[in-house]
C-alpha positions in Angstrom: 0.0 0.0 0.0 1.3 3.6 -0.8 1.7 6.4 1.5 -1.2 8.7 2.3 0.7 12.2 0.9 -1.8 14.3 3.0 -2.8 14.0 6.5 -6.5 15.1 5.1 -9.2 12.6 4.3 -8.9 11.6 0.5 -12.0 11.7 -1.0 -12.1 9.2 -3.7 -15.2 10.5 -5.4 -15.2 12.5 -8.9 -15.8 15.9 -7.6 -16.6 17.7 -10.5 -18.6 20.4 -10.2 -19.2 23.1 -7.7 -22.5 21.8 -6.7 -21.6 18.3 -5.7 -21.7 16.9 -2.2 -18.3 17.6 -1.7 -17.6 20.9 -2.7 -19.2 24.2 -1.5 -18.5 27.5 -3.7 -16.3 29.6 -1.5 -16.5 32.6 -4.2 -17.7 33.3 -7.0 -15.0 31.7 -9.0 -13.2 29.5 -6.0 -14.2 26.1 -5.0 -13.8 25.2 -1.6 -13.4 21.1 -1.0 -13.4 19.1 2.2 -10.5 17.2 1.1 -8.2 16.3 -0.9 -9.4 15.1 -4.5 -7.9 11.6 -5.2 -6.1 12.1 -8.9 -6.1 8.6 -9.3 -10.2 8.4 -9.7 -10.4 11.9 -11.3 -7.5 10.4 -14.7 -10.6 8.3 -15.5 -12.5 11.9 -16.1 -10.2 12.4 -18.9 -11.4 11.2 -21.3 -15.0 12.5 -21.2 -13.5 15.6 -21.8 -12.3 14.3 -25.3 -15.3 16.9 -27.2 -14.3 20.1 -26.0 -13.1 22.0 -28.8 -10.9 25.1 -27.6 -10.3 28.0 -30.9 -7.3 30.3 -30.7 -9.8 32.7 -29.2 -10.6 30.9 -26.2 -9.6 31.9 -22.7 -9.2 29.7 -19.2 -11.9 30.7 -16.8 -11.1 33.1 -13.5 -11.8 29.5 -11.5 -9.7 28.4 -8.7 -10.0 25.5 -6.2 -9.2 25.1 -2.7 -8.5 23.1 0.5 -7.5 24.2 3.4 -5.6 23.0 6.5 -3.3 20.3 5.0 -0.2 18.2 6.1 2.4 16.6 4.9 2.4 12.7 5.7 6.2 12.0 6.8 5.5 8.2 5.9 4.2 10.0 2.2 7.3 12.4 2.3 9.8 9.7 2.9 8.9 7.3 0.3 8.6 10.2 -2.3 11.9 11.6 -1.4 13.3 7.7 -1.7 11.7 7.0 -5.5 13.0 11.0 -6.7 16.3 11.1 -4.8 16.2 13.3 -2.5 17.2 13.5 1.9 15.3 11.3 3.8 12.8 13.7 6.0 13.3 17.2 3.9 10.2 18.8 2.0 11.5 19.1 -1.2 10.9 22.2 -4.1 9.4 19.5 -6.4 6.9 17.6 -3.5 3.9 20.5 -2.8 3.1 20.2 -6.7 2.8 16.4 -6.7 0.9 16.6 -3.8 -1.5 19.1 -5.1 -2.0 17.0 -8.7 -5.5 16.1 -7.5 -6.0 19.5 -7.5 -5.1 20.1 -10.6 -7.4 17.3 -11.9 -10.2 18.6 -10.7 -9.4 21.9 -11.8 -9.0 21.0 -15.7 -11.8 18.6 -15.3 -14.4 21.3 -14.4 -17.1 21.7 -16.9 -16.6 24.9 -17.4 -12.9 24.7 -18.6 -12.7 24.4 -22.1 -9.3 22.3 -22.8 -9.6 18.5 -23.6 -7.6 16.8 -20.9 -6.1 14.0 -23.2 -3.1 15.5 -25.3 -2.2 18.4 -23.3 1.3 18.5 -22.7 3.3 19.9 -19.7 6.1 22.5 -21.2 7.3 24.4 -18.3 7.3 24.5 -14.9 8.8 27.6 -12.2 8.5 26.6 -8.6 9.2 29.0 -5.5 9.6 28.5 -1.6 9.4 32.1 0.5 9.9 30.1 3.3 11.3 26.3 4.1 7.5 23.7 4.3 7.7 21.4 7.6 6.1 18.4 8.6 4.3 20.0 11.5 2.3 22.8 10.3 -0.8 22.9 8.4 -1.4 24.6 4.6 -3.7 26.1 2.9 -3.9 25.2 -1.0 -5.1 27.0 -3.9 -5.1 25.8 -7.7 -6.1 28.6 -10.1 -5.8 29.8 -13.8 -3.1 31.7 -14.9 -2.7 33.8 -18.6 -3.4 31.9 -21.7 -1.1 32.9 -24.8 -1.0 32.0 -28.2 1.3 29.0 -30.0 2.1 28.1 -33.3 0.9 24.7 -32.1 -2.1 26.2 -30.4 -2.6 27.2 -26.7 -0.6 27.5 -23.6 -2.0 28.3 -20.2 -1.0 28.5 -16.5 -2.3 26.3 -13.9 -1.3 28.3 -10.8 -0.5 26.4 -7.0 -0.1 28.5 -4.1 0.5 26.9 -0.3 -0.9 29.6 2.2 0.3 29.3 6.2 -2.0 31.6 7.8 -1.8 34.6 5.5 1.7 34.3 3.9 2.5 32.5 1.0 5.4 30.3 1.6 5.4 27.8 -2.1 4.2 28.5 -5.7 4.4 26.8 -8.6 3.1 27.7 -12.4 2.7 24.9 -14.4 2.5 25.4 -18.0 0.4 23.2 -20.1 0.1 23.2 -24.3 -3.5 22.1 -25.3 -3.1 21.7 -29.2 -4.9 23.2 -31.8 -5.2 21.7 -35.3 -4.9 24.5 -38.2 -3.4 27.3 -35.4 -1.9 30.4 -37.8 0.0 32.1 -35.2 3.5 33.3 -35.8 6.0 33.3 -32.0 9.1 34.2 -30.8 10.9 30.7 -29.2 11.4 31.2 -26.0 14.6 32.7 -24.7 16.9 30.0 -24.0 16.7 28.8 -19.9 20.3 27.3 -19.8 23.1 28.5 -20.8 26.4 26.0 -20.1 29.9 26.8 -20.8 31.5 23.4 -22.2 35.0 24.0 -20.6 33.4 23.8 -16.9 30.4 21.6 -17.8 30.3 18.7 -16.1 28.5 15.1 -16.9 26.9 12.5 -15.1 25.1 9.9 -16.6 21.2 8.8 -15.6 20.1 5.5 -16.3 16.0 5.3 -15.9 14.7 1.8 -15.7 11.8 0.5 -17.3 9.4 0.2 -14.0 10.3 3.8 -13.3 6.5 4.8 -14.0 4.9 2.4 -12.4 7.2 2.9 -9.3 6.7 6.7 -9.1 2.9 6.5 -9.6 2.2 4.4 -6.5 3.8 7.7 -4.9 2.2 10.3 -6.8 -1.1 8.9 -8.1 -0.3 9.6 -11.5 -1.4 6.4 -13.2 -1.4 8.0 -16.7 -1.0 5.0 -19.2 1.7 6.4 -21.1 3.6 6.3 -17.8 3.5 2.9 -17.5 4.0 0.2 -19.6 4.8 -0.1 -23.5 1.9 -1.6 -24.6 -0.5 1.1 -22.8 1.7 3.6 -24.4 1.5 2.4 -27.4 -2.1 3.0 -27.6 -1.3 6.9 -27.4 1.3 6.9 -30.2 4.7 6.5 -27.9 7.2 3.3 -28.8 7.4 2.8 -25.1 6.5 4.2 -22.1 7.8 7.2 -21.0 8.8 8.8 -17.5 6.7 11.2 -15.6 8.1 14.6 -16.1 8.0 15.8 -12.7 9.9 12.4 -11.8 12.9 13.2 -14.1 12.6 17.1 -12.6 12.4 15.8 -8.8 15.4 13.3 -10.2 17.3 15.8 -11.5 16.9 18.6 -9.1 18.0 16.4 -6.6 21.3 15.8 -8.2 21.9 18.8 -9.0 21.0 20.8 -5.3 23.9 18.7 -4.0 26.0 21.1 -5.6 25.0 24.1 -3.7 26.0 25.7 -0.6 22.0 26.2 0.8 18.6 24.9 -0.1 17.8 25.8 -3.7 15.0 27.7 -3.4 13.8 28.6 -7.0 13.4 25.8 -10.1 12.7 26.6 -13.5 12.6 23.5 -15.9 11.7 23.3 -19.5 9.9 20.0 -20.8 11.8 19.3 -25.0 11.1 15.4 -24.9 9.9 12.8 -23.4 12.0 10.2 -21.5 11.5 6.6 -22.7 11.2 3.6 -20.4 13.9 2.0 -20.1 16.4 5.1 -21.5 20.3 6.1 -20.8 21.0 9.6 -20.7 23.5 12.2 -19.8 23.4 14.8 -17.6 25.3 18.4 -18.5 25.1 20.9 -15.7 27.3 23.4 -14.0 27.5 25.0 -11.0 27.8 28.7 -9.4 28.1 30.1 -6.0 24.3 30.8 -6.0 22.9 27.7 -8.6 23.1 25.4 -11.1 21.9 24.9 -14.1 21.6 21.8 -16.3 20.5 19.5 -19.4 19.5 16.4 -20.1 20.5 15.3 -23.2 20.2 11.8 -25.0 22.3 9.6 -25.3 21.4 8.6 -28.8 22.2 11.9 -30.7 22.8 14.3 -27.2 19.2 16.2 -28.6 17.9 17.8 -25.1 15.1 16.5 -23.6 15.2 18.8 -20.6 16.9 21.6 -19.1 16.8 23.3 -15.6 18.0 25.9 -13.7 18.1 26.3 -9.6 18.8 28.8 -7.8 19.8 28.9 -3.5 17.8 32.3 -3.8 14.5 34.1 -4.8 
């Protein structure tokens, strides 16, 4: 049996509107839940999403969810620190985010979003801490819409998470999702580039990622996405083999790299190129300052990067 990640009661019903038995509206646009949504139920909500039909015109909804006085599990804590890398008992920049992901199911699966859940594809992620997350003290958590902008490929928007103690805000994360959109005519700038290595002080280490990776980090996060977890269910989804949670290989790597830094990083900024297949060998560039590191991922195939982070010890 997994760890429990929240000291809450998981609810393991759908949730999906404002009105069910569950959920009371808060505010006009804020859901307020008893509990913790169990993201493991909510993947099979997915797919009835399939019809919606965003156009390059449409928006995400001023809609935001909440639950309030939650707590780490340290039993939760130490097994996802021991599948992702990291110290035994710390809270790491990576763990409020997986925590929260039933959160972010329910968010997307609310009828009044307009993004199909299959196919949407996580591209960036930027995670702060204001101040270090313990095991005693209780948060409150909010998942809400950020900006929408235009792609050449189609959409992007923000999916927003925010840990409250009291009144401060001590974590946030923005997540940023591309929900595709045949025939999209829009012309973009690429993004500036996130990492920047020197090759004379570059250093490399070299990650191999079994092939039961998935099914081993989804008994810790919930995430039981098929294309996580075995070939054939990946298959069915248009991948060769499975391939490896994203925010695994960002926990994986971020743990790797922190070890290089004087203090606790306390900003991450990683950028989603290409998937990880199950089983895969890769290689591991990074370099680091007095007050970070940076890295990529690159494969070991052709050295294309499939990821690249930053950290930082300070805001």
């Amino acid at each position: 049996m997994s760890a429990s990640p929240a000291e809450v009661k998981v609810d393991t019903g759908s949730q999906v509107n404002a009105a069910s038995q569950d959920a009371v509206v808060a505010a006009p646009q804020e859901m307020l839940l008893k509990s913790l949504p169990n993201a493991k139920a909510l993947l099979l909500k997915a797919a009835a999403t399939a019809t919606r039909k965003p156009t390059m015109e449409t928006q995400a909804p001023a809609l935001s969810v909440r639950v309030n006085q939650v707590k780490f599990s340290s039993a939760w804590v130490s097994a996802y620190n021991k599948v992702c890398g990291f110290e035994a008992e710390e809270i790491s920049l990576t763990a409020p985010q997986v925590l929260a992901s039933g959160l972010h199911l329910h968010l997307m699966a609310n009828e009044a979003v307009p993004f199909p859940m299959l196919g949407m594809v996580h591209m960036y992620n930027e995670i702060e801490s204001f101040v270090p997350l313990t095991l005693e003290s209780p948060y409150d958590v909010v998942v809400s819409f950020g900006e929408t902008r235009k792609l050449p490929l189609g959409l992007e928007f923000e999916v927003v998470t925010r840990f409250f103690e009291g009144e401060q805000l001590v974590w946030q994360a923005v997540m940023t999702i591309l929900s595709r959109i045949k025939g999209a005519r829009v012309v973009a700038a690429k993004p500036a580039p996130l990492v920047e290595l020197d090759a004379t002080q570059a250093q490399y280490v070299r990650l191999d990622v079994p092939e039961n990776q998935g099914r081993k980090y989804a008994k810790v996060s919930n995430d039981y996405n098929p294309i996580h977890l075995h070939a054939k269910s990946a298959s069915l989804f248009g991948f060769p083999k499975a391939i490896a949670h994203g925010m695994w290989t960002a926990a994986r790597l971020l743990a790797d790299v922190s070890k290089q830094l004087d203090s606790a990083p306390a900003r991450y900024q990683v950028r989603f190129k290409q998937p990880v297949f199950l089983p895969s060998s890769s290689m591991v560039k990074f370099q680091a300052g007095t007050d970070g590191a940076q890295y990529q991922l690159l494969s070991s195939k052709d050295s294309k990067v499939l990821m690249e982070g930053r950290v930082s010890a300070s805001l």
